[in-house]
Structures are given as structure tokens and as C-alpha cells.
C-alpha positions as CSV (number, residue, x, y, z in Angstrom):
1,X,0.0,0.0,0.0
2,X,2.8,2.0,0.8
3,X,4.4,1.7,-2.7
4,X,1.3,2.7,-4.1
5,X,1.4,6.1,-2.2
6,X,5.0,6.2,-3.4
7,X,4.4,5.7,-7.3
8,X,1.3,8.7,-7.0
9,X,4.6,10.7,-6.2
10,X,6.8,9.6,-8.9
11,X,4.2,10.0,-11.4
12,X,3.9,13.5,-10.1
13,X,7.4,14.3,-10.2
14,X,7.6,12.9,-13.9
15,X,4.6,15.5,-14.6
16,X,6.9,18.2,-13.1
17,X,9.6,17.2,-15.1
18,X,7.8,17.0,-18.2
19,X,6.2,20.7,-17.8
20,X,9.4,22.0,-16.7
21,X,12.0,19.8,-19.5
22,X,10.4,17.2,-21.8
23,X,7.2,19.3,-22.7
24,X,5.1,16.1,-24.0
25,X,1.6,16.9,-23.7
26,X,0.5,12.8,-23.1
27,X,3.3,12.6,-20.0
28,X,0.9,15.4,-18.9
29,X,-1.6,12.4,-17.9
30,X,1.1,11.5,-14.8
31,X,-0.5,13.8,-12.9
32,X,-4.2,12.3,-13.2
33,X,-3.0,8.7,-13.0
34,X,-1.0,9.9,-10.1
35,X,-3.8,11.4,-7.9
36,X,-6.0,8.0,-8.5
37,X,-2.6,6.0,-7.1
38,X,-2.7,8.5,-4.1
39,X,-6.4,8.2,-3.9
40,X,-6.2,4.4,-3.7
41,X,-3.4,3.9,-1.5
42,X,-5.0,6.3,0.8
43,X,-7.8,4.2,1.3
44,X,-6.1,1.2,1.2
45,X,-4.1,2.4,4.2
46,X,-7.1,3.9,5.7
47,X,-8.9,0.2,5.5
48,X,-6.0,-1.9,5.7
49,X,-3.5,0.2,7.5
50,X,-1.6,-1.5,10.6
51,X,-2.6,1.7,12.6
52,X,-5.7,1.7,14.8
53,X,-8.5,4.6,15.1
54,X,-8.0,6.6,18.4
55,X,-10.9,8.8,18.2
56,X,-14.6,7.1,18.1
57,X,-18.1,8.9,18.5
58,X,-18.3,12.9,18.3
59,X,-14.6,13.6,18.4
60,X,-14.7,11.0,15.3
61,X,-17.3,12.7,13.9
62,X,-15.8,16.0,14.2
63,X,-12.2,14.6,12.6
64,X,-14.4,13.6,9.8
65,X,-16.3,17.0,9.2
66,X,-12.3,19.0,8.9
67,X,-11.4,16.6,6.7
68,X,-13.8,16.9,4.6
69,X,-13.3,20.1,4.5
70,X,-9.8,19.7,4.2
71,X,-10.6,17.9,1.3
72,X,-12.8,20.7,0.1
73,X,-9.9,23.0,0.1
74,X,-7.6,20.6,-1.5
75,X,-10.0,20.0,-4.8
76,X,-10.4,24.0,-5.2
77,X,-7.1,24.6,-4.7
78,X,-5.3,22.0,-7.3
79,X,-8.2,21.7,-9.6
80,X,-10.4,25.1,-9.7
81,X,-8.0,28.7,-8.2
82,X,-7.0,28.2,-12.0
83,X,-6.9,26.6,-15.3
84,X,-6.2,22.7,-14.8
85,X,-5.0,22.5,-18.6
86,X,-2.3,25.1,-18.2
87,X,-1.1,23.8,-14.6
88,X,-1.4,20.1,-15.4
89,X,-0.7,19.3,-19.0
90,X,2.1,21.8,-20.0
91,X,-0.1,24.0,-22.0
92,X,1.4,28.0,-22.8
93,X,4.9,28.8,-23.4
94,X,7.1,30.2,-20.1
95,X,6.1,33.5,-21.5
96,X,2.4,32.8,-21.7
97,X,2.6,30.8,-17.9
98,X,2.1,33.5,-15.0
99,X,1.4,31.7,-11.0
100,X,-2.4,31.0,-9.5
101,X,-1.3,34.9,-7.0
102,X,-5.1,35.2,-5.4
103,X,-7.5,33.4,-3.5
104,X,-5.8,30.4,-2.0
105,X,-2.8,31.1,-3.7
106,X,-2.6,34.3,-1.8
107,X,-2.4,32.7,1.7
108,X,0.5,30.7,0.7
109,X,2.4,29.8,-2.5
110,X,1.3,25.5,-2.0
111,X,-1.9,25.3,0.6
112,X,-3.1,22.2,-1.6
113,X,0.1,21.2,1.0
114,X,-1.9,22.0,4.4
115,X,-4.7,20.5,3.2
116,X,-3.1,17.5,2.7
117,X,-1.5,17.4,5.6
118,X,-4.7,18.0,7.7
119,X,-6.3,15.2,5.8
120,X,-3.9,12.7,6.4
121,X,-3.5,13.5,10.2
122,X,-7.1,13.4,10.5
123,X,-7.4,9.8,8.2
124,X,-4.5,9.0,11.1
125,X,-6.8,9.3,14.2
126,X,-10.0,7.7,13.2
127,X,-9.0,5.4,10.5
128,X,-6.7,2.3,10.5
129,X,-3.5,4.8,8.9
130,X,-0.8,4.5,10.8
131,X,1.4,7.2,11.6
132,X,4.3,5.9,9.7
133,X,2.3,6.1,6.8
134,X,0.4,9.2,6.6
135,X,3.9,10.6,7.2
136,X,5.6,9.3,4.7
137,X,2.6,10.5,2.3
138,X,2.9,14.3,4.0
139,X,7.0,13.8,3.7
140,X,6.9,13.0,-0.1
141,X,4.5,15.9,-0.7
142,X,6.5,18.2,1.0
143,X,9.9,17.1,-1.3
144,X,7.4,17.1,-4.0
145,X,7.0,21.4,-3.2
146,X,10.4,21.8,-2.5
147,X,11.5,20.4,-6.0
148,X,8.7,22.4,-7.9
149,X,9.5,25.6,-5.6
150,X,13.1,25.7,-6.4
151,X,12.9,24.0,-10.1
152,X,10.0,23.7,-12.1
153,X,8.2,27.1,-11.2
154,X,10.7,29.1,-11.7
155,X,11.6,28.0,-15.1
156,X,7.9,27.7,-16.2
157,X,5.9,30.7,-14.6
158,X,7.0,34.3,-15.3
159,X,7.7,36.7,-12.6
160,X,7.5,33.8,-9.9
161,X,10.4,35.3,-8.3
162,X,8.8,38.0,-7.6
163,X,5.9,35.6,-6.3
164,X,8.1,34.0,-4.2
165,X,9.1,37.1,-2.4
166,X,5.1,38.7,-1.8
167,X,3.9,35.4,-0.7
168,X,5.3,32.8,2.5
169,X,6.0,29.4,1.0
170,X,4.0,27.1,3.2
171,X,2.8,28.8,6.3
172,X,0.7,31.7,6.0
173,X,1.2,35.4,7.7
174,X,-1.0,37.6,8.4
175,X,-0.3,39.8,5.3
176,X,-1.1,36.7,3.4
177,X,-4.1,35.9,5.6
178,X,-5.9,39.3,4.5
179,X,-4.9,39.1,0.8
180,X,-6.8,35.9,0.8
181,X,-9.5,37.0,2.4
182,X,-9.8,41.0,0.3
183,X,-9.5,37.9,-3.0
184,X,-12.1,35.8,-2.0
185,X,-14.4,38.8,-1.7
186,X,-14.0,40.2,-4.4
């Protein structure tokens, strides 16, 4: 189950390295077969996992309600703060290419990343996940960010320099708290 969590990330890093190097539109597909090889190892870890749930009843429940909301925030954030095509299958030049800078992408420059992590810790606690697991998922996602942080964007979104210098990488300030919310309203 574990290796299955482990190819979703390869396949991902392959659709980094294409969109950043190789530019062929059909590797572009790494990225959906790699969310349905996280999607499946996460439940087979949550159902088969050597962990055990700690929390039962309304604390349960309550684990189950953020991460679903967790979850909520992970979909808009990788699949609808901007155009999926451009983002996931290489589409406009480096000059065309500009970073997701509002909404979600205003609080921090990779929330889908504390989404994620929320989800897993919560999948930790009431499902059979053990720990060992749902940190070795959150520990490939955060190499995964560090690679496309200090690689791929760069070389394939214009101005993400400047990006990088008007938005906190991973945890959000208050600046970056209040551009979110000003976006959002909007």
C-alpha cells in the first residue's frame, strides 16, 4: 500500500519534469494517474493500515467533518484557483505561464500542502492509517513542493520570483491571511 502512495509521487514528479523539461503533452496524464494512485493507496491504508483509530463517537465525527473540508480545500485549490490545462498538462509557453497569486494562492504559494496534511493527520486518528504512513505521504508531498519551488516554477511561470518574495512558501502570515480574504471577496 505504501508503494502505491509512493508511485502517486513519482508519477507527479515525472509531470513536473515534463512541464518544466520534456514538454510532451501525453506525459501530462502523470499527474491524473498519479492522484488516483494517491487516492487508492490512501484508502487502502485507511482500511488496511496496521494503525488503529484513536478517536470514536463525536470527536470522530468532528475529525471527519475537517477533513472533509480539508478535502474541500484541496480540490479547489489543485483543480479550480486556476486553469487545470495550463497547470497540469504543459499548456502555454514560459512567457504565456504566470502563478495561481489570489484566492488560496494568496495565503500561501502551496496550501493544496496543508490541506493535505490535515487530511492525512485526521485519516490518522480515526482510521486504521498509521502514523508511519500518513507521514511518509505528507513527507513525499513536502519534497514534492520543494523540488517544484526551487525547479520547475521558476523555469515555467513568469515573474515567480517576484511571487516567491510577496507570498510565504508554506505557512501563512497575516499579510497573506488578509490578501486571501480581500481575493475571495472580491
Amino acid at each position: 500500500m505504501y508503494m502505491t502512495g509512493i508511485a502517486a509521487f513519482v508519477l507527479f514528479f515525472i509531470n513536473d519534469i515534463n512541464d518544466w523539461k520534456l514538454k510532451k503533452r501525453w506525459i501530462g496524464m502523470s499527474f491524473i494517474a498519479g492522484a488516483f494512485l494517491l487516492a487508492v493507496s490512501a484508502v487502502w491504508m485507511c482500511v488496511l493500515g496496521s494503525g488503529h483509530a484513536v478517536l470514536s463517537g463525536i470527536p470522530a465525527a468532528a475529525v471527519w467533518i475537517v477533513c472533509a473540508a480539508a478535502m474541500a480545500g484541496e480540490i479547489y485549490s489543485l483543480f479550480f484557483s486556476f486553469s487545470c490545462d495550463e497547470a497540469y498538462m504543459g499548456a502555454g509557453s514560459p512567457e504565456e505561464r504566470y502563478p495561481s497569486t489570489g484566492r488560496m494562492y494568496a495565503l500561501c504559494r502551496h496550501p493544496g500542502v496543508l490541506f493535505f496534511i490535515i487530511i492525512y493527520a485526521g485519516l490518522i486518528l480515526v482510521t486504521n492509517m498509521s502514523t508511519a504512513g500518513g507521514a511518509l505521504m505528507c513527507t513525499l508531498n513536502l519534497l514534492l513542493i520543494l523540488f517544484e519551488d526551487t525547479a520547475v516554477f521558476p523555469a515555467i511561470f513568469r515573474e515567480y520570483d517576484r511571487y516567491k518574495q510577496e507570498t510565504p512558501f508554506l505557512i501563512p502570515n497575516m499579510r497573506s491571511v488578509r490578501k486571501c480574504i480581500v481575493d475571495f471577496r472580491r
